[in-house]
N, C-alpha and C positions, 0 to 999 in steps of 0.2 A: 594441116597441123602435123608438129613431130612425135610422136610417141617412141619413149625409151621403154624397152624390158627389158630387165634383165633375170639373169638364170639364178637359182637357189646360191642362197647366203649361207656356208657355211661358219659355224664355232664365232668365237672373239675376231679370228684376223677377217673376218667375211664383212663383218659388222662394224668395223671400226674404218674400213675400205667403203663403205658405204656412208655413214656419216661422216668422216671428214672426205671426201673427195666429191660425193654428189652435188651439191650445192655448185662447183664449179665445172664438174660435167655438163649439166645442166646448161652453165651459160654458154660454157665453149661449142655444146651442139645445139646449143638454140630451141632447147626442147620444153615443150609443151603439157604432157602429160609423162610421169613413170609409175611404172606395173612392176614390181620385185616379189619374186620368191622367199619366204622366210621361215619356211616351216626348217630349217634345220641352223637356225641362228642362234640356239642356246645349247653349244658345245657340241655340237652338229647332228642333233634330237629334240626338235619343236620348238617352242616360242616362248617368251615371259613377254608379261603385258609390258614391263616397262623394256624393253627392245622394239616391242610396237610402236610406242609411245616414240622413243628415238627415231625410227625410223621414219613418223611422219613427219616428225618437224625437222629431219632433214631436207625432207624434199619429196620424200615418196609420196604419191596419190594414193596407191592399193597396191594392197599387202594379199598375195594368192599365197596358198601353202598346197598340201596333198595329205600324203598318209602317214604323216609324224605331227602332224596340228595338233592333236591331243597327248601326244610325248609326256608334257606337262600340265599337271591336271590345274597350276594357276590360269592358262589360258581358259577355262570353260568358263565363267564368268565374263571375262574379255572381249571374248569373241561373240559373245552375247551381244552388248553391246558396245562393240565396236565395228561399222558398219565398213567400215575400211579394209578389216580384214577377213577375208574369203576362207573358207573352208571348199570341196567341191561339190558344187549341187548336183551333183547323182548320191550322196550321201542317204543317211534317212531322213526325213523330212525333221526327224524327234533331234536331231546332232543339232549341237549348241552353233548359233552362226549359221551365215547366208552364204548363197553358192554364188552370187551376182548381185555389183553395186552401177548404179547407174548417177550418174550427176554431173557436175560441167568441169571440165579441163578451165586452167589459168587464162588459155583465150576463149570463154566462153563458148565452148561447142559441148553439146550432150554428149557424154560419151558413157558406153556398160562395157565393164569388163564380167567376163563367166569365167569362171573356174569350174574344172572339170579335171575327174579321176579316169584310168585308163582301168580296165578287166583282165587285160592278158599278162598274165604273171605277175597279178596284182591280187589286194586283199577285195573278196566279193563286195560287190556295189550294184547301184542298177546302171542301168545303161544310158552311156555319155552322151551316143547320138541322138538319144528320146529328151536326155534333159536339156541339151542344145536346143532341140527346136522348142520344148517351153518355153526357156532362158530366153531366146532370139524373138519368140511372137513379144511376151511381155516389153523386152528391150524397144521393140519397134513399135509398140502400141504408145508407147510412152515418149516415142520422137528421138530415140535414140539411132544416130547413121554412123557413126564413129563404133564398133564392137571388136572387141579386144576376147580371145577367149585361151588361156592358160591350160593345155591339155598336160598333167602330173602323169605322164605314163612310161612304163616301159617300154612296150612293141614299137620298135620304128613301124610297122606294119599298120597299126594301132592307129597310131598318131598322121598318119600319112592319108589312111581310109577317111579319118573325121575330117580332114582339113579339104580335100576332096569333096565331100558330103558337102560341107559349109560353103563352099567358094562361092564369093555372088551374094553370100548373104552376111556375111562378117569381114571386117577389114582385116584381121588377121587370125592367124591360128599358130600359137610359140609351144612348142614342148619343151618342158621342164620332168626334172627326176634323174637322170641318169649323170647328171651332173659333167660331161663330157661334147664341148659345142661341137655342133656336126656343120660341113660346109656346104650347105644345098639350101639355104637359102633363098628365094625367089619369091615371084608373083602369080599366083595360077590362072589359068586361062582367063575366069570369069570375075580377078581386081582384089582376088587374096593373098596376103603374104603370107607365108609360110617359114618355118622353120621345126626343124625334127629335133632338135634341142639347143636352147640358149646356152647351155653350159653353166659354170661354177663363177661366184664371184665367192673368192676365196684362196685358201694358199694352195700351190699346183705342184710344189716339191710333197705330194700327197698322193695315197689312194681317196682319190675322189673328197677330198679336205681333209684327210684321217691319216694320225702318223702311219706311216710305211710297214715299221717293225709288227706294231700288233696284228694286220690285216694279212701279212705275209708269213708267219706266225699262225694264223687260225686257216691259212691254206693248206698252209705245209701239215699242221697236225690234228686240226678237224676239229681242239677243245675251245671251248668258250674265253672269250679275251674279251678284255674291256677296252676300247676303242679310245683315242684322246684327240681331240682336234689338233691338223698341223697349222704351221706358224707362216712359211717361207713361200715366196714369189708368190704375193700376192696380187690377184686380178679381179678385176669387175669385167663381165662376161654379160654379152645379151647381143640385142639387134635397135637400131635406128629405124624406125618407119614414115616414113612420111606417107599421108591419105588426103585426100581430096574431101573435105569436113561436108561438103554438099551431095557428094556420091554414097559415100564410106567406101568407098574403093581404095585400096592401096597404092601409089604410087613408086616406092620405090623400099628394097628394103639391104638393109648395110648390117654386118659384123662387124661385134668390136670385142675387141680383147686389150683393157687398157690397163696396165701398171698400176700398181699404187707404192709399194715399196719396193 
């Protein structure tokens, strides 16, 4: 099967790149299952339910976010129920929302996707690698061989040690958060895909989707500035995976950096 992810959605131009252009992504890569980032789809600071709501009937499967999912406080209800959308289960158990959905892709194969938050110069959490192997016994007890697992972290370090840990036991391991795709992409020894960050779908004439002036502006003079989402050279940003639905092994994994305006 194919599996699209792609990287954090940032503001208006992230989201409007996402619904009108997925629907024919989709068919041109012949893909099967997509996993998108959303925690920064409402002005590039967490989610409204009805952005959710667009997003699935575009075409997304599941919705991962990190540590701006509660940005806005309409989401806690939401995300309550709506089981599509991920918070990350190292979270506390009491956070509104599940860390992992599990159920069938468009060609009928089981597939879970985890979300999961990173610790290293992040906000305190428990720990990714213990709620992994939870996430993964559950996922397997259940018939799930397709495992998708969304690491929101900073530390390339971080994100490199867990994908490591997992190989063998998840088809892939995507990092999101730093919103900049990295090109090391590959399959690890034991049939996991990897990637240390999917990148931005969003506009790139940007600090990381945020107009220029005010982010260069609170470098230069260290005072608090109000951030606005940028508009310009907009992209959807992720990876292509194809796995073997009878292994959960990875078979091959693609970058894409595709246009929208």
């Amino acid at each position: 099967m194919r599996i699209l992810a792609l990287g954090d959605v940032v503001g208006r131009a992230g989201r409007k790149a996402i619904i009108d252009a997925l629907p024919e992504v989709k068919k041109e890569y012949k893909v099967d299952f997509v996993v998108v980032n959303v925690e920064n789809a409402a002005g590039g600071f967490g989610l409204m339910p009805y952005m959710g709501e667009e997003f699935l009937a575009s075409g997304v499967d599941v919705m991962t976010s990190g540590n701006h999912i509660y940005d806005k406080r309409d989401i806690y209800d939401y995300i309550a129920t709506q089981p599509r959308l991920l918070r990350p289960a190292n979270y506390a158990p009491e956070a509104p929302g599940k860390g992992m959905w599990i159920g069938e892709s468009s060609c009928g194969v089981l597939v879970a996707v985890i979300n999961l938050q990173g610790r290293v110069f992040m906000a305190a959490n428990d720990c990714p690698f213990r709620a992994a192997d939870s996430c993964i016994a559950i996922a397997k007890a259940k018939g799930a061989k397709i495992i998708l697992v969304d690491h929101h972290a900073e530390a390339t370090s971080e994100k490199m040690a867990l994908a490591w840990y997992l190989d063998g036991r998840v088809t892939a391991v995507v990092g999101t958060h730093t919103h900049i795709q990295t090109a090391d992409e590959r399959i690890l020894a034991d049939g996991t895909a990897y990637i240390t960050d999917l990148g931005m779908t969003g506009p790139y004439n940007s600090v990381v989707g945020l107009e220029t002036q005010g982010i260069i502006e609170r470098f230069l003079y260290g005072m608090p500035k109000k951030f606005e989402p940028a508009k310009d050279n907009v992209k959807l940003c992720g990876v292509l995976i194809d796995a073997d639905a009878t292994t959960g092994k990875a078979t091959s994994i693609r970058r894409l950096q595709i246009p929208y305006d």
